[in-house]
C-alpha positions, 0 to 999 in steps of 0.5 A, spaced: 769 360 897 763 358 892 759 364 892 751 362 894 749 365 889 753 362 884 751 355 888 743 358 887 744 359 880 747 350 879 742 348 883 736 352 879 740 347 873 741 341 876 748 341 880 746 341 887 741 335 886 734 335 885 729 338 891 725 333 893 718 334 892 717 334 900 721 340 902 717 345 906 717 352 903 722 355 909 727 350 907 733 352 902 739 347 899 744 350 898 752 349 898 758 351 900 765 349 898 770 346 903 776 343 901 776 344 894 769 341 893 761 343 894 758 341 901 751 341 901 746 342 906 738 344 908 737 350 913 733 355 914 736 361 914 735 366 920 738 368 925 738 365 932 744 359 935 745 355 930 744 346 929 748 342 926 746 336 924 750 330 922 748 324 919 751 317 918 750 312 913 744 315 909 744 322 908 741 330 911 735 327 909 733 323 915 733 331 918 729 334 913 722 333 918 724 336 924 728 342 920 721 347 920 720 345 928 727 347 930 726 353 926 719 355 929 723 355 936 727 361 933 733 356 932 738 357 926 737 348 923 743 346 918 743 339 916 749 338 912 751 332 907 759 329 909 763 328 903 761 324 897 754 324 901 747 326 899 748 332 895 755 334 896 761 333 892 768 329 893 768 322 894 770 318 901 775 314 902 777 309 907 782 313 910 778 320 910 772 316 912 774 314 919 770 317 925 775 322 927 777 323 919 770 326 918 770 330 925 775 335 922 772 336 915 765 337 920 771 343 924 772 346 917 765 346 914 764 350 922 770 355 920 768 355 913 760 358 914 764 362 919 760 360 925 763 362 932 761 361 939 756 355 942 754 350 937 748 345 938 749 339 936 746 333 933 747 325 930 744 320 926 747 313 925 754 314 924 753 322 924 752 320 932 759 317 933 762 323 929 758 328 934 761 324 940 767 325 938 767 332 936 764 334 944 770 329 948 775 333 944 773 340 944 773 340 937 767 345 937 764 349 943 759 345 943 753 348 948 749 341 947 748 334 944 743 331 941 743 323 939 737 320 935 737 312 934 746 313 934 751 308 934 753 308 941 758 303 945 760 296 940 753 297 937 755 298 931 756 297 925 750 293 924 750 286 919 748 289 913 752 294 913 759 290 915 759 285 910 761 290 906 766 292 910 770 286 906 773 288 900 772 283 895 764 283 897 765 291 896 768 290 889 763 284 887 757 288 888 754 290 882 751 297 882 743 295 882 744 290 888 747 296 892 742 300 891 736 294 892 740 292 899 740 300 900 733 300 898 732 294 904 736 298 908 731 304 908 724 301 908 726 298 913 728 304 917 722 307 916 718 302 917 710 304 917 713 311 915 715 308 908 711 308 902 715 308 895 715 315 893 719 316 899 724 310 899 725 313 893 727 319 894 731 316 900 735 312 895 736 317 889 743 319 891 746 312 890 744 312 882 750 317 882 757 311 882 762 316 886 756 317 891 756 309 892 764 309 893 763 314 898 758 310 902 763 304 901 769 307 904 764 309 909 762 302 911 770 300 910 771 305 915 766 303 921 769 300 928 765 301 934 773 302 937 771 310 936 765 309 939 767 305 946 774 310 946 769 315 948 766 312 954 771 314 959 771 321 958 763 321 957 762 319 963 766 325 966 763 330 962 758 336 963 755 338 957 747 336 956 746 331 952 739 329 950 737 320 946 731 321 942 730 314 939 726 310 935 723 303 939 723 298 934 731 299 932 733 292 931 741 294 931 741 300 934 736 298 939 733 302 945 737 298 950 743 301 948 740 308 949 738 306 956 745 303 958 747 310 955 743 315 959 744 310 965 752 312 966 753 318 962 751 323 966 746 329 964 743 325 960 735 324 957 731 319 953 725 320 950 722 313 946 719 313 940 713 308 940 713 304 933 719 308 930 724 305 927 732 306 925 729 313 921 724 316 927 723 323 925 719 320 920 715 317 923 714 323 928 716 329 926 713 334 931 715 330 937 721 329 935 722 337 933 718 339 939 723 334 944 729 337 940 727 344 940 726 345 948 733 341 949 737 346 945 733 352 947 734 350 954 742 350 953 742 356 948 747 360 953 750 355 956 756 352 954 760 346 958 765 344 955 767 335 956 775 337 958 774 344 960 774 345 968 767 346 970 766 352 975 767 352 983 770 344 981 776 342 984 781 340 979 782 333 983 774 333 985 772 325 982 765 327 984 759 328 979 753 331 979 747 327 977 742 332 975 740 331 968 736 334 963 729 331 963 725 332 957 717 335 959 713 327 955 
């Protein structure tokens, strides 16, 4: 294993990446190595239960506003970056990209930082379908989930980001018009939160060719199969799960977080008025506070979507239809 300190000593040089010059005081990058190669990611280190947060086509970044907030509830934040993403090192391929592929390096990531017991989950983007997947299969003991403007049902892959899934349109893209339409991608998704320095600093990662590939691969590997495969044993299963959604998502739109939270039991929504595909930008607090009181509720709890839930018959079909219901 990398050692922190040898990790602190690259990133005081450059390897792991610049901080943004929006980072709060509380928040630390740092790395670890899984596979071979340094995973990175921004915590708050302290004790209490831990968060992973995932993200998908961007980067841990979208989770950066909402850190100190978890952090202040006495929750322990880790926003880690997926191979070849963000900060991280490795490279993605189409194979190692898939939903599930990702859901096994996210259970090495977990072994490796050593963390047993309940985890609080929560997903981003595509980071969503890999944290749906980690739930239906009991891949982590998982005490509750968390979706913010997640892909759902067939509501992915968005249109500009499918058109890559063509191969010959991958290789003909040139270095600067991937990072012009990801630049498009991200003012978009921040919508009135977006002014330049930000853009920027979303976009900085893919000036790095192997961290374009591996956004490549991942677009090469998006199929909504793995998010509608999910549905069934969803609408079985226990755990809580909470959709925090920006309103103005033109592809990962809120009527799909409604269809979701309709038919998946124990399920909140919590809108995001003005808020686009990236909310937590726009409203950090809320949507800190919102996440917050949904983990701490679940702290001690765990339930897991395959697991027999107590006093059930194994034959019983019947659901409970209590959900937890966020206090806006």
């Amino acid at each position: 294993m990398m050692s922190f300190r040898t990790l602190a000593h690259r990133r005081r040089r450059g390897h792991c990446g610049a901080m943004s010059a929006t980072v709060p005081a509380r928040v630390q990058r740092t790395a670890i190595e899984v596979d071979g190669e340094a995973a990175s990611y921004l915590t708050v280190e302290q004790d209490g239960p831990t968060v992973l947060l995932l993200h998908g086509t961007y980067w841990s970044r979208v989770w950066l506003p909402v850190l100190d907030g978890l952090a202040a509830a006495g929750l322990r934040p880790l926003a880690v970056d997926l191979p070849g993403s963000g900060r991280s090192g490795g490279e993605l391929t189409t194979g190692t990209a898939t939903v599930p592929a990702l859901a096994q390096w996210v259970r090495r990531f977990v072994a490796t930082m050593g963390i047993t017991g309940p985890i609080a989950l929560g997903g981003h983007d595509i980071g969503g379908a890999v944290a749906q997947h980690l739930l239906v299969h009991d891949q982590l003991e998982v005490s509750g989930l968390a979706l913010v403007n997640s892909v759902l049902y067939d509501s992915w892959p968005a249109p500009h980001v499918a058109r890559f899934r063509d191969p010959a349109v991958a290789a003909a893209t040139t270095a600067e018009e991937f990072r012009n339409a990801r630049r498009q991608a991200v003012a978009s998704a921040l919508a009135d939160a977006a002014t330049e320095e930000l853009i920027a600093d979303y976009v900085d990662p893919w000036n790095d060719p192997r961290v374009r590939r591996s956004w490549l691969a991942l677009a090469g590997a998006a199929d909504n199969r793995y998010t509608l495969d999910l549905v069934p044993p969803l609408r079985r299963c226990p755990t809580p799960k909470l959709l925090v959604w920006g309103e103005n998502d033109r592809f990962e739109s809120v009527a799909y977080a409604e269809k979701f939270a309709a038919e998946i039991p124990h399920t909140g929504l919590v809108r995001i008025p003005g808020a686009d595909h990236i909310p937590t930008e726009s409203a950090p607090a809320r949507i800190a506070g919102a996440l917050s009181d949904f983990f701490t509720a679940q702290k001690s709890s765990l339930i897991g979507c395959t697991r027999r839930q107590p006093g059930r018959d194994r034959g019983s079909r019947r659901q409970s239809s209590a959900r937890w219901r966020p206090r806006w």
